[in-house]
C-alpha positions in Angstrom: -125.7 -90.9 -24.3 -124.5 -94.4 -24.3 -122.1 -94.1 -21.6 -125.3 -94.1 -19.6 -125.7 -95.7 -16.3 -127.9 -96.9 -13.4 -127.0 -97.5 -9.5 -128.3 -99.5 -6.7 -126.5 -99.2 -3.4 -126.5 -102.3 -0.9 -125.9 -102.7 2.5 -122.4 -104.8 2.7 -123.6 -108.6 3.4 -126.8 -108.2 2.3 -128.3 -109.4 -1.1 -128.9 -106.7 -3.6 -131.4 -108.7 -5.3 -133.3 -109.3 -2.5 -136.9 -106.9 -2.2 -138.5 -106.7 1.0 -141.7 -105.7 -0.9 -142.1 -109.1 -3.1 -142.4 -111.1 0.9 -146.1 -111.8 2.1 -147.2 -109.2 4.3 -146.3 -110.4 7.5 -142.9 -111.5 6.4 -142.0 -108.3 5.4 -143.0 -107.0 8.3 -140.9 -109.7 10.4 -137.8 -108.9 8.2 -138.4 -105.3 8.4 -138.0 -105.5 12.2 -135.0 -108.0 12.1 -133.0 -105.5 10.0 -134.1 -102.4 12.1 -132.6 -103.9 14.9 -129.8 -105.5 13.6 -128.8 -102.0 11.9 -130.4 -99.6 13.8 -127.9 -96.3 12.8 -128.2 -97.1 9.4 -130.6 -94.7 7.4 -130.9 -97.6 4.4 -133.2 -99.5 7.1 -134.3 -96.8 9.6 -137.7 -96.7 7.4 -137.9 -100.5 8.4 -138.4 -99.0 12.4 -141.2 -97.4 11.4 -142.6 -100.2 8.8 -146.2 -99.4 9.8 -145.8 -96.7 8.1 -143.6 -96.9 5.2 -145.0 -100.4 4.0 -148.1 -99.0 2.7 -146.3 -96.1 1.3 -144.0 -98.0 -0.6 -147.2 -100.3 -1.8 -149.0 -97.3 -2.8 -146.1 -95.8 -4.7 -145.0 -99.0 -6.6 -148.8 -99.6 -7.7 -148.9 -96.3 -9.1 -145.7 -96.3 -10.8 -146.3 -99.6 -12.4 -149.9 -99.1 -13.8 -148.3 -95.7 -15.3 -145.5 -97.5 -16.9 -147.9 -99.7 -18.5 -150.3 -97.2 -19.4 -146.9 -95.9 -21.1 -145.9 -99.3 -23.0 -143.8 -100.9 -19.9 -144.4 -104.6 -19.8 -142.8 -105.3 -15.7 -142.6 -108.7 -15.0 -142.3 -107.4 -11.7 -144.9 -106.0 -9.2 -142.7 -104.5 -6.9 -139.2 -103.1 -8.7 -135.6 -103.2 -8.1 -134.9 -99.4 -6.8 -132.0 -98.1 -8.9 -130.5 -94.3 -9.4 -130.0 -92.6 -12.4 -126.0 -92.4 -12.7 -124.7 -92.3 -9.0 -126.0 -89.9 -6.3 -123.5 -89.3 -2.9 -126.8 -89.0 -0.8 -128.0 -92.1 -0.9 -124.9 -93.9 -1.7 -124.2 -92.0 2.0 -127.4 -93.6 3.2 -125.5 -97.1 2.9 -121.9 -96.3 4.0 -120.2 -98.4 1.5 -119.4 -98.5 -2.1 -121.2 -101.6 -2.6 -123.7 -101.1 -5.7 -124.3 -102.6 -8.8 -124.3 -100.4 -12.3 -126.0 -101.2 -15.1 -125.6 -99.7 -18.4 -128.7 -98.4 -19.5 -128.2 -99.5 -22.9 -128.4 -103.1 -21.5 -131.8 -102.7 -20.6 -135.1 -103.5 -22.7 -137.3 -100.2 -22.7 -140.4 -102.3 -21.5 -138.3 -102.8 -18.1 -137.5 -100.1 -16.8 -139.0 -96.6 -15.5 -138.1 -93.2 -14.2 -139.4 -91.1 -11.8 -137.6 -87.4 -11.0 -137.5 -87.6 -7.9 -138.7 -90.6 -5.1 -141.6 -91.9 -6.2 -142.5 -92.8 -2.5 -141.9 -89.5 -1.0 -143.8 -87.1 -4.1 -146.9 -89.6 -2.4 -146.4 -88.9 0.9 -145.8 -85.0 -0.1 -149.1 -85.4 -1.9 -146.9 -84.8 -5.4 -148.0 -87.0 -8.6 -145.0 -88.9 -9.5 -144.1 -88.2 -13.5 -143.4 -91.4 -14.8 -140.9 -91.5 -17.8 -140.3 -94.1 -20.1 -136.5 -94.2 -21.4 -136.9 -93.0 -24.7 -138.6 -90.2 -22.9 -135.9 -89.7 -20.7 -133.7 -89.6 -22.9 -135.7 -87.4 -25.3 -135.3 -84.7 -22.2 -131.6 -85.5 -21.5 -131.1 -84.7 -25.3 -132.9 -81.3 -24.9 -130.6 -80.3 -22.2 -127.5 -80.4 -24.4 -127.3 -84.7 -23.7 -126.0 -83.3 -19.9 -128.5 -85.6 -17.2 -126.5 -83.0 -15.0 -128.4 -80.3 -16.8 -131.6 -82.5 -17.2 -131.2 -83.3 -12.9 -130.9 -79.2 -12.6 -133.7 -78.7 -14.4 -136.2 -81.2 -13.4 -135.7 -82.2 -10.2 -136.4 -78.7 -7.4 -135.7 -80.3 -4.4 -135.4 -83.8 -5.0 -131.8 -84.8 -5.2 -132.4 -87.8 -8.6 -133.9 -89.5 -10.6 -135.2 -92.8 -9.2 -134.9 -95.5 -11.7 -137.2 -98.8 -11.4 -135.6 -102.0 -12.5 -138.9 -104.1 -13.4 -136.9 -107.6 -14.0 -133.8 -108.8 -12.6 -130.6 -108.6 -14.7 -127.4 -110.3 -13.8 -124.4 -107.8 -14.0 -120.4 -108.4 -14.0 
């Protein structure tokens, strides 16, 4: 399982590294609109038209996930994470309409970084689910009892969620 790997798709031009939710509130709200109307058939920043909404969402969701990552060991340096997929995942990459990403290997990553989550962490809130949050070794404890397959693991743990959202608590420079 060291072949490993994590994705984040970006919109071409924009800056990966970049997290709308580490802006002051009325920032993000201001950049939130710029980019809904500057791409407004893109599905990467139609949640920005309706930022009323997913703002607090995405707050709610990154709080939770973070004080259950530490209750699990997880040190972020982060409050708000870098949103990653494990492996890749055509849906979203679809949501972006490019091949720009960045992969990292998951072995490059300290364990008190990074956190899982089958399935969006933001929409199991908003479904009124309880995001399961997984540490790596955890992960990768399940991965190993489905043969060392993450399609297998994916099959079984996700239902109707199409991956496992990965969150990146600490900004790593990649090649």
């Amino acid at each position: 399982m060291d072949d490993l790997f994590i994705t984040h798709y970006f919109y071409p031009g924009t800056d990966p590294w970049k997290n709308i939710m580490n802006l002051p509130e009325k920032e993000a709200f201001r950049v939130a609109a710029e980019l809904a109307g500057k791409y407004p058939d893109t599905t990467s920043f139609g949640r920005f038209a309706d930022f009323a909404n997913y703002f607090p969402n995405r707050k709610r969701a990154d709080e939770y996930v973070r004080e259950a990552f530490i209750k699990l060991g997880g040190r972020p340096k982060l409050m708000h994470p870098y949103s990653f997929v494990l492996g890749e995942c055509e849906y979203l990459r679809n949501w972006f309409d490019t091949n720009d990403k960045i992969v990292l290997g998951l072995s490059d990553i300290p364990d008190d970084q990074i956190s899982f989550t089958p399935g969006d962490s933001c929409a199991l809130l908003i479904h009124g689910e309880t995001p399961e949050v997984l540490t790596k070794a955890t992960l990768l404890e399940r991965i190993g009892e489905c043969g060392g397959s993450v399609e297998e693991y994916c099959k079984k743990s996700l239902g109707k969620y199409a991956y496992v959202e990965v969150q990146l608590w600490d900004r790593f420079i990649w090649d």
